[in-house]
C-alpha positions, 0 to 999 in steps of 0.5 A, a space after each residue: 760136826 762129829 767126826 765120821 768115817 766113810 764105809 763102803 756097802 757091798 750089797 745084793 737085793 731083790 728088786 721086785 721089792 722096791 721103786 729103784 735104787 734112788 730115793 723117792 718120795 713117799 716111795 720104798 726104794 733100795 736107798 730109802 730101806 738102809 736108810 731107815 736101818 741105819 737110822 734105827 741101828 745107830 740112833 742117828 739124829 737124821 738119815 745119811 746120804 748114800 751115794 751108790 755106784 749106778 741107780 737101778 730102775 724098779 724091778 732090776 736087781 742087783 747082786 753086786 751093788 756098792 755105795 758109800 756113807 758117812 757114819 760116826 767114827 764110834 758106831 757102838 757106844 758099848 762095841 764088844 767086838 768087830 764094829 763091822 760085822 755087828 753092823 751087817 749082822 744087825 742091818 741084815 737082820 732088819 732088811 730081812 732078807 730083801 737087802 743083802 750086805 755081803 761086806 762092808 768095811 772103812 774105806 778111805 775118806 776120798 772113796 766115791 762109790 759112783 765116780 770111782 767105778 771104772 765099770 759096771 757090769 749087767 746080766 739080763 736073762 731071756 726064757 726062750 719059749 716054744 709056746 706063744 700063747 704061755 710067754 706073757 703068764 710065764 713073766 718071771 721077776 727074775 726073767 723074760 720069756 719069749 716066743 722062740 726059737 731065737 737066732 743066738 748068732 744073728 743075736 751076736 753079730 748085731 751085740 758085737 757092733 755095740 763094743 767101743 764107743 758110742 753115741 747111745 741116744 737110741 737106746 736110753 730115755 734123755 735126762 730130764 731138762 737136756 738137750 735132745 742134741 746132746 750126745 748119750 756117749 758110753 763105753 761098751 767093754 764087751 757084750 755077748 749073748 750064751 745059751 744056758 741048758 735049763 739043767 735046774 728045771 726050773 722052766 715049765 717044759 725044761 726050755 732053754 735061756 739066753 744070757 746077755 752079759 755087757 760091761 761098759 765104762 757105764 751106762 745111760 738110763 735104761 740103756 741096758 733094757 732097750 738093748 735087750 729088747 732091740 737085739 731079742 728082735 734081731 733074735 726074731 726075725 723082726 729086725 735086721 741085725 744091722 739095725 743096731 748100727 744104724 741107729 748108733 750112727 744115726 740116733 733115734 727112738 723112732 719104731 725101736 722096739 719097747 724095752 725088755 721088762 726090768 725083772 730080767 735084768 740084774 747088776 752083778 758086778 763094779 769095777 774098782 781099783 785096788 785103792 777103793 778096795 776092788 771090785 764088786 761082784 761075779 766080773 774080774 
């Protein structure tokens, strides 16, 4: 076998541009397209196995995504300078603006970009409209609008139940092949939902936009989403806030609310320690 090293990818991309984050067959994903750019780049014999800190559904984006890969220990049969950085400016180059890497560098051999995360961080974004009727055209692939108004504070007492941890079968769709008695248990680390003034204008009548932050230890599959949806509820009046509660106690997806659509949420930050080189993104 050649001798390899194992590089670490800090990355951003648009996710409305591919099927997740996972390889798929016969499907674009986030995995597949830096496959095919590696490939071509480094004139490998196959495409290498990446191994990324969480897998983001279709739709979601990610602005502090990191993985792992094992690359030949030469990249560059005739390099003339930073291996590293002729590599992001050449992978760039081909990803064309759809997949971002914001650094990348040698990391040390033992580096696993999913089991070394000691948390991830997501962000999803509500457009809080005041016209029912324009909330379905207004979907953006970046945001969610709803009716509103939205009762932030209420929003908040249901948000803050979610902190410690818990069993989360309520809020996430099981895994393929397990059991339905077996626990969803995640750590949430905080949670908490903020008004943003729309300062950009970027709304159609310059409404307001709610932001829900959470960092967890992790997080089960769309576990995130359900949870928007669940507490945009609360938001409404449709559901009481301690329905939250309730259903962590007592699991089931019965009568919950749909998820919140995947283009409002975005991953933008993973913890790691100092040894895997700190962490990714916009949290500290």
């Amino acid at each position: 076998m050649d001798a390899t090293h194992r590089w670490r990818f800090d990355l951003s991309y648009d996710g409305s541009f591919f099927r997740g984050f996972a390889s798929q067959p016969g499907q674009v994903t986030v995995v597949s397209a830096v496959q095919d750019a590696l490939v071509l780049n480094l004139q490998l014999a196959q495409p290498p196995l990446i191994v990324g800190a969480g897998r983001t559904d279709a739709g979601v984006h990610a602005f502090a995504q990191v993985l792992h890969v094992d690359l030949p220990t030469a990249l560059y049969r005739d390099d003339r300078g930073n291996e590293a950085q002729r590599l992001m400016h050449s992978l760039n180059r081909q990803l064309e603006g759809r997949i971002v890497i914001h650094e990348a560098r040698i990391a040390p051999p033992e580096f696993n970009a999913r089991h070394d995360a000691t948390w991830r961080a997501y962000r999803y974004l509500v457009i809080e409209t005041k016209y029912p009727a324009l909330a379905l055209s207004q979907q953006s692939s970046f945001s969610w609008a709803v009716p509103g108004p939205l009762d932030i504070d209420a929003m908040n007492r249901a948000t803050a139940q979610l902190v410690g941890s818990h069993d989360f079968r309520s809020f996430c769709r099981r895994p393929d092949g397990s059991n339905a008695d077996d626990e969803l248990r995640r750590i949430v680390l905080e949670a908490t939902w903020s008004r943003l003034a729309d300062t950009w204008h970027v709304t159609a009548r310059n409404e307001s936009a709610l932001r829900f932050d959470i960092r967890a230890s992790s997080f089960c599959h769309q576990m995130v989403r359900s949870l928007v949806g669940t507490l945009v509820a609360v938001g409404r009046g449709r559901l009481d806030e301690n329905a939250i509660k309730e259903r962590l106690l007592e699991p089931s997806r019965v009568n919950m609310p749909d998820p919140a659509p995947a283009g409002g949420l975005s991953l933008v930050g993973v913890g790691y320690s100092q040894f895997a080189g700190g962490a990714s993104g916009f949290v500290s």
